[in-house]
MARMI-139378 format. One record per residue (C-alpha): x, y, z; residue in one letter. Coordinates in steps of 0.05 Angstrom, whole numbers, padded with zeros to 5 digits, always signed. Layout:
N
XYZA/...
//
This chain:
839
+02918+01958+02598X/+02941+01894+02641X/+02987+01865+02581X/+03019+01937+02580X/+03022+01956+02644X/+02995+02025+02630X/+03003+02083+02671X/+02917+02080+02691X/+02923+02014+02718X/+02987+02040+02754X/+02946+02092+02787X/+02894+02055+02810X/+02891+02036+02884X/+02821+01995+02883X/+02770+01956+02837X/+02705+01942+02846X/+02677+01885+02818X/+02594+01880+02827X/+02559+01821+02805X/+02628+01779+02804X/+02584+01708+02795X/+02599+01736+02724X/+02654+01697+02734X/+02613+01640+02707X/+02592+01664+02652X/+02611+01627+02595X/+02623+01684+02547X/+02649+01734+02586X/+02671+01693+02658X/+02743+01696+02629X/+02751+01768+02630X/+02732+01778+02696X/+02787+01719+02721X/+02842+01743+02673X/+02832+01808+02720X/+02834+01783+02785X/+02898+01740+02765X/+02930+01799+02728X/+02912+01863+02774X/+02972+01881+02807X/+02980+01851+02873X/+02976+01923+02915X/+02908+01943+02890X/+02851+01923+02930X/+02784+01878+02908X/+02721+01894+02924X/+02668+01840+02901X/+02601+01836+02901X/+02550+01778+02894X/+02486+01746+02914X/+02478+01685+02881X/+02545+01645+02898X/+02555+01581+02940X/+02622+01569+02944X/+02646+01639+02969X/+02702+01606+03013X/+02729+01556+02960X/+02729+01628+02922X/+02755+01671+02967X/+02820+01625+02983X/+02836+01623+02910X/+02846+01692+02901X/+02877+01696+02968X/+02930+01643+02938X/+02935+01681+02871X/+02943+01749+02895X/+02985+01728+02963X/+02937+01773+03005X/+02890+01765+03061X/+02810+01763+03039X/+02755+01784+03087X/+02687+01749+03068X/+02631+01787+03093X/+02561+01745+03083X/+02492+01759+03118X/+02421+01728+03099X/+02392+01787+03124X/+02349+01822+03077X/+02324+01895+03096X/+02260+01884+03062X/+02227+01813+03062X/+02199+01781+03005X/+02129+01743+02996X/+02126+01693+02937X/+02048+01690+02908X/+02026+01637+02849X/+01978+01675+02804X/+01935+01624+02771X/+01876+01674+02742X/+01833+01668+02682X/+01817+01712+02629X/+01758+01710+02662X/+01724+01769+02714X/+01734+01719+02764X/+01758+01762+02824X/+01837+01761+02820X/+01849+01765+02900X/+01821+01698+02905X/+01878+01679+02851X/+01941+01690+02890X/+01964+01643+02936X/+02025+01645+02980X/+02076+01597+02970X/+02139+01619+03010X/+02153+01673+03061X/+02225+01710+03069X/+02239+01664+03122X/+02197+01599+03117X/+02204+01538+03063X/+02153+01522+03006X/+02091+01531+03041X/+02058+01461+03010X/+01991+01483+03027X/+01989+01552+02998X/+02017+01509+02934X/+01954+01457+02936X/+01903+01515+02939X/+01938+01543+02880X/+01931+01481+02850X/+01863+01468+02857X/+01837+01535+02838X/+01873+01528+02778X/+01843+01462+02753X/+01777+01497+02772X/+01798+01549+02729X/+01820+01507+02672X/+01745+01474+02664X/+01719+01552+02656X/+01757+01590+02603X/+01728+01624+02556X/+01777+01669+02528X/+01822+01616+02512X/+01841+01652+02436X/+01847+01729+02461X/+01906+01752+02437X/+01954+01757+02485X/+01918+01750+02544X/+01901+01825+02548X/+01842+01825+02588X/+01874+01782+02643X/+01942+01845+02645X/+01894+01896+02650X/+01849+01864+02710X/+01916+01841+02737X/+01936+01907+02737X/+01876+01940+02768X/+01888+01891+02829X/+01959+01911+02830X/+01935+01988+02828X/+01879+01969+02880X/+01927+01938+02926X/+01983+01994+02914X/+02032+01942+02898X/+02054+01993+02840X/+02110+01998+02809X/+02125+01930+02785X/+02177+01900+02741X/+02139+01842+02689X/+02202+01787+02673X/+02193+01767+02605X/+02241+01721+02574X/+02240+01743+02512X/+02256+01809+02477X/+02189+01799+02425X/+02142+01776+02481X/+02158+01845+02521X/+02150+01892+02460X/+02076+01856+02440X/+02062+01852+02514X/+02070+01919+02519X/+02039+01947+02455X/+01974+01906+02466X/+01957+01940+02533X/+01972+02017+02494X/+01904+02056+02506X/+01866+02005+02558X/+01916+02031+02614X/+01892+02093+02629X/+01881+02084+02711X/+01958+02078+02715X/+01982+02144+02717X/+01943+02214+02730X/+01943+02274+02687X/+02000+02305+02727X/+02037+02236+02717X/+02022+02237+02657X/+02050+02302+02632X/+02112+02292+02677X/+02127+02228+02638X/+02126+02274+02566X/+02153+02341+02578X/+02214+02292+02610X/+02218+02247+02541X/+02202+02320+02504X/+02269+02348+02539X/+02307+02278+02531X/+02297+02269+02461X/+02321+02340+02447X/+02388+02306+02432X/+02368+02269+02369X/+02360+02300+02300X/+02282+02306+02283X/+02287+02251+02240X/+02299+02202+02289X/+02246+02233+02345X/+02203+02203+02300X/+02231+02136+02293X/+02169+02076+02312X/+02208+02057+02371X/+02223+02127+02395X/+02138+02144+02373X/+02110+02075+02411X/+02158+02089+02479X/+02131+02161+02492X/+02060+02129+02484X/+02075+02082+02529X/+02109+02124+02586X/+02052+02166+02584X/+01998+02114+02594X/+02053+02091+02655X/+02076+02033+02621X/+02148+02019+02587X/+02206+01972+02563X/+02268+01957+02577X/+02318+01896+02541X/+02378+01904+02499X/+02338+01913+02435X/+02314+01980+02463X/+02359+02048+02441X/+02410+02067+02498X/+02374+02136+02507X/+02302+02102+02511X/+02334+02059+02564X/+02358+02109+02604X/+02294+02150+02598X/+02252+02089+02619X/+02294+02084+02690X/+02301+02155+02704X/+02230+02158+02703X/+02226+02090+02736X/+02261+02111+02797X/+02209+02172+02799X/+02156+02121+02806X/+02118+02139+02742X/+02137+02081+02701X/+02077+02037+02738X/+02087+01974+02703X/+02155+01967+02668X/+02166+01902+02615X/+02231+01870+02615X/+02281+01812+02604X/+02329+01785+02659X/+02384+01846+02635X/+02344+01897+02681X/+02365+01861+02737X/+02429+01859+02724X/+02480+01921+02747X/+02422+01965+02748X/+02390+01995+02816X/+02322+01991+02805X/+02286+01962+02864X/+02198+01961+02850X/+02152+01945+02898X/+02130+01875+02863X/+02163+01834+02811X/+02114+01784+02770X/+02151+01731+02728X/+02102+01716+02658X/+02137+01662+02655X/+02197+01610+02684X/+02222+01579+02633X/+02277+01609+02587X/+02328+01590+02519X/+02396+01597+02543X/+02418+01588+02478X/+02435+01515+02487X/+02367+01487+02514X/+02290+01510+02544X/+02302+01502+02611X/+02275+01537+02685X/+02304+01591+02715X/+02364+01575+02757X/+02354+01581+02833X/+02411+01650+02820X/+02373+01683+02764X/+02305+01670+02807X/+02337+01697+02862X/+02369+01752+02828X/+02300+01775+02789X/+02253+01768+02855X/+02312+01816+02891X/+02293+01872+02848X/+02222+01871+02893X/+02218+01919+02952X/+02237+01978+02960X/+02286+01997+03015X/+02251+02062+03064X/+02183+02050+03027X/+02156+01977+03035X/+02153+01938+03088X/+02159+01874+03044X/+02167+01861+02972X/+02118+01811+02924X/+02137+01769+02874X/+02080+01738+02839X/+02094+01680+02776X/+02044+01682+02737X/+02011+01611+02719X/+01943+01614+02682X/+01965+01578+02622X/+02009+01528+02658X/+02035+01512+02736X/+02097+01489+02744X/+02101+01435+02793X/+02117+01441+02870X/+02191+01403+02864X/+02208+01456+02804X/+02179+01514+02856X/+02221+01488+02908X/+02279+01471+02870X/+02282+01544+02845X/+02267+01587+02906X/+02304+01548+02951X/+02358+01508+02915X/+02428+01519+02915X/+02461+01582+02874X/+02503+01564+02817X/+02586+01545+02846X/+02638+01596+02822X/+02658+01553+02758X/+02719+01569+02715X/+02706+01595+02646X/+02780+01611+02635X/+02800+01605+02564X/+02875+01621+02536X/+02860+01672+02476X/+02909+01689+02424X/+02912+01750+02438X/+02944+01740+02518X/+02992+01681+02484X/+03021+01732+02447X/+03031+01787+02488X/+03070+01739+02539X/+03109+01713+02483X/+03115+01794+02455X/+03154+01807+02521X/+03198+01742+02518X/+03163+01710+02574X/+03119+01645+02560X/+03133+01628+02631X/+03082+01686+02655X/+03035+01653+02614X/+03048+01585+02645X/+03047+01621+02717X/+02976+01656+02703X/+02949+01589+02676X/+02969+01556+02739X/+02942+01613+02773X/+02862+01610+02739X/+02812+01582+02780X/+02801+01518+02747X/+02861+01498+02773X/+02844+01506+02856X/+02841+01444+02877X/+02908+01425+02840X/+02936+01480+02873X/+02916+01459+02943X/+02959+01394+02931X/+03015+01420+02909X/+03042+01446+02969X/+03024+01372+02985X/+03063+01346+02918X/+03121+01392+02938X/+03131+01370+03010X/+03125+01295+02994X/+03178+01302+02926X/+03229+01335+02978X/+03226+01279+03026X/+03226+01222+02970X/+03290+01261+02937X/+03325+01267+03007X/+03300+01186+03016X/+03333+01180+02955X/+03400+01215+02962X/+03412+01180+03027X/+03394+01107+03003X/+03454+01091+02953X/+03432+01022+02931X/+03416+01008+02865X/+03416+00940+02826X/+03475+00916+02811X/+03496+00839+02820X/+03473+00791+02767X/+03412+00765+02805X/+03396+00842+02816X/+03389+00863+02748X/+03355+00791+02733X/+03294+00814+02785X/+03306+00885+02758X/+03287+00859+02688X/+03236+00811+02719X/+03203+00884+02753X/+03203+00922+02690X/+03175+00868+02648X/+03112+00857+02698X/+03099+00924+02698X/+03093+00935+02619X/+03051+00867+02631X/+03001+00895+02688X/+02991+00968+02662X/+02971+00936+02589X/+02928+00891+02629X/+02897+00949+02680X/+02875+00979+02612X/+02852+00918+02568X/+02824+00864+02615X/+02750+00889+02625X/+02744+00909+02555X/+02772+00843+02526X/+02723+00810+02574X/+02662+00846+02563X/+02672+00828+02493X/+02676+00753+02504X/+02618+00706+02470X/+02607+00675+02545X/+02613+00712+02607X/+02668+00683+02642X/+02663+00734+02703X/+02593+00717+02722X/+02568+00693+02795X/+02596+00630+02812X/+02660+00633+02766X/+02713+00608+02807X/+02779+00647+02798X/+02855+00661+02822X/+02866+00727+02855X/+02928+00761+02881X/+02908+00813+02925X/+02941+00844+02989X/+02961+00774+03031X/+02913+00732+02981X/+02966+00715+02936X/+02948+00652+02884X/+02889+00638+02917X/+02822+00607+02896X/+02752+00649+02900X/+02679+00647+02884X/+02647+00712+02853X/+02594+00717+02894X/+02571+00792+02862X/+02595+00850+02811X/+02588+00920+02805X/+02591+00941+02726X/+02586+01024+02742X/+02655+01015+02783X/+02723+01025+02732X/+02750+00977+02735X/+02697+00928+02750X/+02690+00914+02826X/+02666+00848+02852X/+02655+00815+02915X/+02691+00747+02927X/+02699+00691+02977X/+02763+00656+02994X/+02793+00614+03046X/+02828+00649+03097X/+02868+00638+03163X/+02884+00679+03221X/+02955+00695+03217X/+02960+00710+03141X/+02946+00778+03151X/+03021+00780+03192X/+03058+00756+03142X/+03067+00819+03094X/+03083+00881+03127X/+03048+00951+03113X/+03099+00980+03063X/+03077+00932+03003X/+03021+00956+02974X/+02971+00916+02932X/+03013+00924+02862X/+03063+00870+02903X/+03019+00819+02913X/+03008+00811+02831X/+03092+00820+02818X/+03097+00750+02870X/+03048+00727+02835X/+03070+00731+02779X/+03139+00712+02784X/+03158+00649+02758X/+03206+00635+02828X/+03143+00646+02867X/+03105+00589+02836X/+03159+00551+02838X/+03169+00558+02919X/+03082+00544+02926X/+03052+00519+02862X/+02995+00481+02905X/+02944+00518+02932X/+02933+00524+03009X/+02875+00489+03034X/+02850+00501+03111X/+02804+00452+03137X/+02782+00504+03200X/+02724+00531+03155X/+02762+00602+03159X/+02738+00652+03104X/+02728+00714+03079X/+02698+00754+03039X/+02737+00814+02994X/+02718+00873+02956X/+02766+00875+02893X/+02774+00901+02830X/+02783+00864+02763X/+02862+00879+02761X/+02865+00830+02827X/+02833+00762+02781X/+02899+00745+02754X/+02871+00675+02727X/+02792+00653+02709X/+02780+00580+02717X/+02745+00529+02683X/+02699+00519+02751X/+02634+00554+02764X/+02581+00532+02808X/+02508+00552+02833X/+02496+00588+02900X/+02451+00633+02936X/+02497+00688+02933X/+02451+00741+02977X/+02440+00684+03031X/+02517+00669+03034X/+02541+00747+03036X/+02485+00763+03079X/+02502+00703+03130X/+02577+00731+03134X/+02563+00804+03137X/+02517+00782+03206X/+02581+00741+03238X/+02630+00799+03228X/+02579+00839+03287X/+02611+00829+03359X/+02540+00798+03384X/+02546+00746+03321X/+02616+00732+03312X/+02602+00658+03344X/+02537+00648+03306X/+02530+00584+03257X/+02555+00584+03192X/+02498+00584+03144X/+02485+00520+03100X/+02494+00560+03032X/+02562+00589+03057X/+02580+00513+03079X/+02569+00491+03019X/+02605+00544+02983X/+02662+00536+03025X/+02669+00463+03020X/+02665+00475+02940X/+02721+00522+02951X/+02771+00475+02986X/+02750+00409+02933X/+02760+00453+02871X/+02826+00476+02901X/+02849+00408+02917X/+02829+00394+02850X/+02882+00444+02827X/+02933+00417+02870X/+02924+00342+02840X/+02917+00366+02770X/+02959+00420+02716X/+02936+00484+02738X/+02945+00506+02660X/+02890+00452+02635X/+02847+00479+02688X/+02851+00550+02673X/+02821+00585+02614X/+02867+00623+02571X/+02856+00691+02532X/+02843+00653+02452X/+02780+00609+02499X/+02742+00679+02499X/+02727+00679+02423X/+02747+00753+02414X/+02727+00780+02335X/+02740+00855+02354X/+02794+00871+02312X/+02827+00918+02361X/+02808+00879+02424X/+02847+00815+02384X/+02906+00858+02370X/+02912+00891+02448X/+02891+00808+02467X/+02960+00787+02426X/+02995+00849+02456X/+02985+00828+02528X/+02997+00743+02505X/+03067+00766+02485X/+03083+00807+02542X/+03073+00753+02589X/+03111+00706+02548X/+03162+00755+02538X/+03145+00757+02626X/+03151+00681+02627X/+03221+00677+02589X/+03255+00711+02643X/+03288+00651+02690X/+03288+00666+02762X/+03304+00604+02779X/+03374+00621+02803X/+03357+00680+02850X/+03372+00663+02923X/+03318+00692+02971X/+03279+00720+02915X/+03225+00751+02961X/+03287+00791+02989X/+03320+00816+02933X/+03252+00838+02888X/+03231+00880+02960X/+03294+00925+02952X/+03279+00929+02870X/+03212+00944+02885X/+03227+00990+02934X/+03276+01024+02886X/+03239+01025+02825X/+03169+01052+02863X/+03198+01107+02898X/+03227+01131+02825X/+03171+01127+02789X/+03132+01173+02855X/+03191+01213+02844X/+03174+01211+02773X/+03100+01224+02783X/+03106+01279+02833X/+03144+01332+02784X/+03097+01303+02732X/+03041+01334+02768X/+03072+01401+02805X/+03097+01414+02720X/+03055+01453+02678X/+03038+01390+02636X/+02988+01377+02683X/+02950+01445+02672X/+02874+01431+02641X/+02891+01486+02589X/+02961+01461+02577X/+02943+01420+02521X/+02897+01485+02499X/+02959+01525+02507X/+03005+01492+02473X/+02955+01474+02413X/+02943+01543+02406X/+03019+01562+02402X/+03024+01510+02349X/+02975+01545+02311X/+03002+01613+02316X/+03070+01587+02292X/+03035+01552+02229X/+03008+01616+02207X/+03072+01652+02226X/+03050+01698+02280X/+03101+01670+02320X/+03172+01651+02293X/+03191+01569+02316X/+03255+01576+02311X/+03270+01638+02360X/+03197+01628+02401X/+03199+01708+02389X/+03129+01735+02349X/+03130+01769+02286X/+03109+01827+02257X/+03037+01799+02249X/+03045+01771+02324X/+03061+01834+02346X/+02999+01870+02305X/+02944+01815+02342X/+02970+01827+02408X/+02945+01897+02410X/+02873+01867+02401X/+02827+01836+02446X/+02787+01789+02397X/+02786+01766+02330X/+02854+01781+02332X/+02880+01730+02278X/+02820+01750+02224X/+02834+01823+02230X/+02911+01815+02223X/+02907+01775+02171X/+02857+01828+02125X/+02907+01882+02150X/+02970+01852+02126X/+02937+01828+02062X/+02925+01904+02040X/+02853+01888+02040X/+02828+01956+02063X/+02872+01997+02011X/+02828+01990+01953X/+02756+01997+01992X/+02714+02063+02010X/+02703+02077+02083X/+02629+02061+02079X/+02653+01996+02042X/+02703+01981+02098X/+02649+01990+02154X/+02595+01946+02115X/+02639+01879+02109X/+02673+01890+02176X/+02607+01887+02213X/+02604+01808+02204X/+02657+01820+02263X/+02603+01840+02308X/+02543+01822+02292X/+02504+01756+02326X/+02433+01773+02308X/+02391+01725+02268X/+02352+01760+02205X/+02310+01738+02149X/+02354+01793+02112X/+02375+01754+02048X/+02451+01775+02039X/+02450+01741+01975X/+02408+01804+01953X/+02482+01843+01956X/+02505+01865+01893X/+02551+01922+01905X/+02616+01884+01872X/+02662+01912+01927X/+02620+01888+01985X/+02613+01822+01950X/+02689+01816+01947X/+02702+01838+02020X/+02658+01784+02043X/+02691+01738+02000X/+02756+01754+02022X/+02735+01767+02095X/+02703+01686+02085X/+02761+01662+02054X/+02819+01682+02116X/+02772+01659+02157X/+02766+01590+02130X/+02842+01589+02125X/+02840+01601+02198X/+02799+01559+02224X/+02832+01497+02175X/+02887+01507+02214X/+02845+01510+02280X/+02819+01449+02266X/+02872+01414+02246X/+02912+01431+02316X/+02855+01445+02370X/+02817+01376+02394X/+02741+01382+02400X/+02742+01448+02347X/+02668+01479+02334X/+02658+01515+02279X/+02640+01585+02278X/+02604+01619+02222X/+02613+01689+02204X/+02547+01733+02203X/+02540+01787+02142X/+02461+01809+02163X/+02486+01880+02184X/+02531+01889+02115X/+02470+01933+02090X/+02451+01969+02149X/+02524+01994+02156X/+02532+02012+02090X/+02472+02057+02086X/+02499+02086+02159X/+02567+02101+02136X/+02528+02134+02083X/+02501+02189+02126X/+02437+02157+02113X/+02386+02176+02166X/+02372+02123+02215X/+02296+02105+02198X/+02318+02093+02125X/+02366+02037+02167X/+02304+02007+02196X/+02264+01995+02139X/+02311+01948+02108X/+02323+01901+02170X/+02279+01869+02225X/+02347+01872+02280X/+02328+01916+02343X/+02345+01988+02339X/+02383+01975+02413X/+02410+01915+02378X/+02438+01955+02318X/+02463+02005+02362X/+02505+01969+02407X/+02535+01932+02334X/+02557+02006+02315X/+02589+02022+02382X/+02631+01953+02381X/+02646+01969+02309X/+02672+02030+02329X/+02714+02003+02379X/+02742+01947+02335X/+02754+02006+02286X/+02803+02046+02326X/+02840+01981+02348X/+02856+01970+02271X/+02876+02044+02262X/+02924+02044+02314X/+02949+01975+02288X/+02958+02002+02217X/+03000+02060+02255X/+03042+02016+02288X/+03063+01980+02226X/+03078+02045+02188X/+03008+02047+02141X/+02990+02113+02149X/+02944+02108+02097X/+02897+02057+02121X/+02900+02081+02195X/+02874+02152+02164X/+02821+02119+02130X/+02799+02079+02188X/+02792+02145+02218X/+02753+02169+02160X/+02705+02112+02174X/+02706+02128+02243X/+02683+02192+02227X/+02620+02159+02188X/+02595+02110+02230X/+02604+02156+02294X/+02543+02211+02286X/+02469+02223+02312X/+02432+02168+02355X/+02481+02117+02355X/+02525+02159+02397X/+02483+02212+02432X/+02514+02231+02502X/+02486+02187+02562X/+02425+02225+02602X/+02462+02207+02666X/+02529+02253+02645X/+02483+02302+02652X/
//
């Protein structure tokens, strides 16, 4: 609707977006942000969170991107408090109450104490199982639950991580429940189901899942995750919200966009598969599960209990969950095919550029470019107005001179620590004595006196002889880079080849990086390196200033000024170790070492010898040549090239072109561009099956079957080897084989390309459906979740009518008419039974 501007989204004045900290998710986050970038900028957002941290950071985003004031309304008040209990019973008879300890109050910190008593009871506990093997800890639920009954802490919402775990749960505590609910209760709970279920054919009243839920809901217990059928789910919270679902089993999805407060929330567990890792629940999804305790006009507080009888977490891991820090609003933007080509459909690549620019991953960038701008202005108006450039003899000379040292330096910046490291002896260790050029320190000698290897590049601390009016002689607009250009400059050590020597005992003591050692000596020499930084750190303190030099930093210094008259008497060159001394056998280290030898011969070749007041002439080169390359650097970074995704982008356009969806010559897409831009995802796969007349020769059932690989996530021990219907067989061939050719030519464009496998375990399931074949005949020939299978069908569906309106576009009438045929097939009985709430 955005990429067509359709005539909804042009009546729409507001949109409400709950639970926008979906913005992070990583499947799904860049939906929600291609939204908020593409709404028009007249309708209004209303978004609603409370698990976010960074609300301003996020709030001033969208007020850039949509050019419109934001109001941020946040409170910590909660109308009803919550109390957070450990549980840390036994299977035992052991009386629960003295079980639950109190480990944080609504507005107090981890309560340490109410932690220790937790723990103690349950080491006591630990020495006096006895029911360490019954299955499933049943007899601990059902006491549980007779203290939750006692203490009228009813109804209450059991988190459990996993879909399995909450059906067994469940299913063990069938007939041992009966205190929950009364007979009234009781009979509510199944003339409601009776009336519900009313919708679906007899056939599938009958269905194990449909059987097992009324049993439950009348014993006061019930289910609720995505592997449950939509009209069990809805039956489930209607009566829920009536208060006779007493004790309601779920995963983390019931507390999502659902209204369901209870008057306690027990987590079985903490610990979750996110599908990367087994991890603990995140301080938001703690946060977000314990909200769902309380009810607002009936409690005065809620409870949240964990349950820990088989393990307790520690205190940190308690503390770090209740009380850390919600997950940041983090970009998950992503540039699909699918947008790429509708911005290149209407002619306008630049929109795409703009709403890249625009995502939230690139905030802070945007932030400085107002910066970027206003400093490139004043740098180009600098510019116009100064209208000297090199052009005398000795000008270009020190012009050449410039652009040859700084070819020299950059391949040094990026080869020196590595070609170092990689040296047989460690010539940058303590006590090395080297030649730095740094800020007024220009050619002089210094001890290493410490290093710090997790700074790049490589930091270390030096000492050096100073004296008190060196820091006058260069003025503030020469920045460190100059110090290693005089350096280096043959002129320069031909004005001051010796080193200076002061015989005051003035030094210092610098902080520099390894680009500032422009020369490692042949010297080294054995100090107390602590004593002597430790000695000059105290004398730089007002009350120490006149305080004694220590004897370690005497001796140091007096090393200092021998070694450099040393230098002075001697060839500097025979003193100095060169790059072919480090014994480098890296073969690419030896080939970037010869590199940077030839560059500074190439450096060397260049005679300065003639320039009058060299110092002079290089400032207004350097001046010249540095504000360019700012100049240079500024529109490098306020250009799209510096986009995160731009590289993304512009892979991804390279890829379209390769498989002709979009034509390089005219930049204009094809017929098959124009076919994927009217769908949201696999948009390649599908266009490609379309255009290659797959469909033409296949039944609608047949057509269904092979397409559901499109939707379908769900692990299955279903072997599809077992298929032997020749057409299936050869739709999941050819379905396999455009999708290798696809992702080839992913691979071979897109850096860092995963691999993604098709999955074929609904083929059979949807074959039988599109079959008319009832749906308990479906569920004996797969172990996938009747919810699960459901929500396949209704994305199938959807994916189904995007194709048939394709087809139409592009003038095959045919196959659009039999997409509507299978359409018809898949669209029937439970899978699509109206919702109880239209009611």
């Amino acid at each position: 609707m955005l990429y067509t501007n359709s005539e909804k989204i042009k009546e729409t004045e507001f949109v409400v977006l709950d639970e926008v900290h979906f913005v992070n998710d990583r499947e799904r986050g860049h939906i929600w942000e291609q939204i908020l970038i593409m709404l028009p900028k007249r309708v209004k957002l209303v978004m609603l969170s409370a698990t976010v941290t960074n609300v301003i950071e996020f709030a001033n985003w969208i007020g850039r991107t949509r050019n419109s004031k934001i109001y941020v309304v946040f409170t910590l008040y909660r109308p009803v408090p919550l109390e957070h209990y450990i549980y840390v019973g036994s299977n035992t008879s052991l009386e629960i109450k003295d079980n639950m300890h109190l480990v944080r109050k609504s507005d107090s910190r981890f309560l340490v104490n109410g932690y220790r008593k937790a723990f103690d009871q349950f080491k006591k506990n630990q020495g006096r199982k006895k029911y360490r093997n019954i299955k499933y800890g049943k007899p601990k639920w059902i006491n549980f639950l007779r203290f939750l009954d006692k203490n009228s802490l009813f109804p209450v919402v059991v988190f459990i991580l996993s879909r399995k775990k909450c059906d067994i749960m469940a299913e063990s505590l069938k007939n041992s429940v009966s205190f929950l609910l009364n007979n009234k209760e009781s009979q509510a709970n199944e003339y409601f189901f009776n009336e519900a279920i009313k919708k679906l054919k007899p056939e599938d009243r009958i269905l194990p899942q449909v059987v097992l839920m009324k049993e439950l809901l009348c014993q006061g217990i019930a289910v609720h995750h995505s592997g449950i059928l939509p009209i069990l789910k809805e039956i489930v919270e209607m009566q829920f919200q009536k208060s006779l679902v007493k004790c309601l089993f779920a995963t983390e999805t019931f507390a999502i966009g659902i209204n369901m407060p209870a008057r306690t929330v027990v987590f079985n567990d903490i610990n979750k598969f996110d599908g990367i890792e087994k991890r603990n629940l995140a301080p938001a999804e703690y946060t977000q599960m314990a909200g769902r305790a309380g009810r607002r006009g009936h409690d005065p507080s809620g409870t949240v209990i964990i349950m820990a009888t088989e393990k307790l977490p520690n205190d940190q891991e308690m503390t770090n969950m209740m009380l850390g820090k919600s997950a940041k609003f983090e970009s998950q933007f992503k540039v699909s095919y699918s947008i790429i080509l509708n911005m290149f459909k209407i002619k306008n690549s630049d929109t795409l550029e703009t709403i890249l620019s625009s995502s939230f991953i690139e905030a802070d960038r945007a932030k400085k470019k107002d910066e970027y701008i206003k400093e490139l202005n004043s740098l180009k108006e600098l510019d116009e107005n100064d209208y000297w450039q090199p052009t005398s003899q000795q000008e270009l000379i020190v012009n050449e001179f410039y652009l040859a040292t700084k070819e020299y330096l950059n391949c040094r910046k990026e080869n020196w620590d590595k070609i170092y490291a990689a040296a047989d002896i460690s010539f940058s260790e303590n006590g090395r004595f080297v030649i730095i050029a740094y800020q007024h320190y220009i050619g002089k000698l210094a001890i290493i006196l410490s290093s710090n290897t997790k700074k790049i590049p490589k930091e270390f601390r030096v000492l050096v002889l100073d004296k008190d009016n060196i820091k006058n002689e260069l003025s503030d607009n020469k920045i460190d880079s100059w110090s290693k250009y005089i350096y280096l400059s043959q002129k320069r050590r031909q004005i001051n080849r010796s080193l200076d020597v002061f015989w005051n005992n003035a030094h210092t003591i610098l902080t520099i990086s390894s680009n500032s050692i422009m020369a490692i000596t042949k010297f080294s020499g054995n100090f107390d390196y602590d004593s002597i930084i430790k000695n000059w750190e105290m004398r730089q303190h007002e009350n120490f200033k006149h305080a004694a030099i220590s004897n370690h930093c005497q001796r140091a210094i007096t090393m200092l000024s021998e070694k450099t008259l040393l230098l002075n008497r001697s060839k500097v060159a025979n003193s100095i170790l060169n790059l072919f001394d480090l014994q480098i056998h890296q073969l690419e280290l030896h080939i970037n070492m010869l590199h940077l030898i030839a560059l500074e011969n190439q450096l060397h070749s260049i005679d300065l010898s003639d320039v009058i007041a060299f110092e002079e002439v290089f400032l207004k080169v350097y001046k010249y040549q540095t504000r360019k390359e700012r100049i240079a650097e500024l529109e490098h970074q306020i250009s799209n090239k510096t986009l995160q995704l731009y590289n993304e982008y512009i892979s991804k356009v390279g890829v379209l072109k390769e498989l002709k969806y979009i034509n390089p010559k005219n930049e204009i897409t094809t017929q098959k561009g124009n076919v994927a831009a009217t769908m949201g995802s696999h948009e390649l796969l599908i266009t490609e099956l379309l255009l290659c007349n797959m469909f033409e020769e296949m039944k609608p059932e047949e057509i269904a079957a092979v397409l559901s690989c499109l939707v379908c996530e769900s692990k299955s021990d279903f072997d599809v080897g077992s298929i032997k219907e020749e057409n299936l067989v050869k739709g999941m061939n050819l379905i396999k084989q455009k999708h290798n050719y696809i992702q080839s030519v992913e691979s071979s464009y897109l850096s860092n390309y995963e691999r993604v496998d098709l999955n074929f375990n609904l083929v059979k399931v949807l074959h039988l459906w599109a079959q008319q074949k009832p749906f308990s005949e479906i569920m004996e020939i797969t172990d996938i979740q009747e919810g699960i299978i459901v929500r396949c069908i209704v994305q199938l569906n959807e994916i189904l009518t995007v194709i048939k309106n394709a087809a139409k576009t592009i003038g095959t009438n045919t196959i659009s008419e039999k997409m509507q045929v299978v359409l018809e097939k898949i669209k029937r009985d439970i899978v699509f039974t109206p919702s109880l709430y239209m009611e």
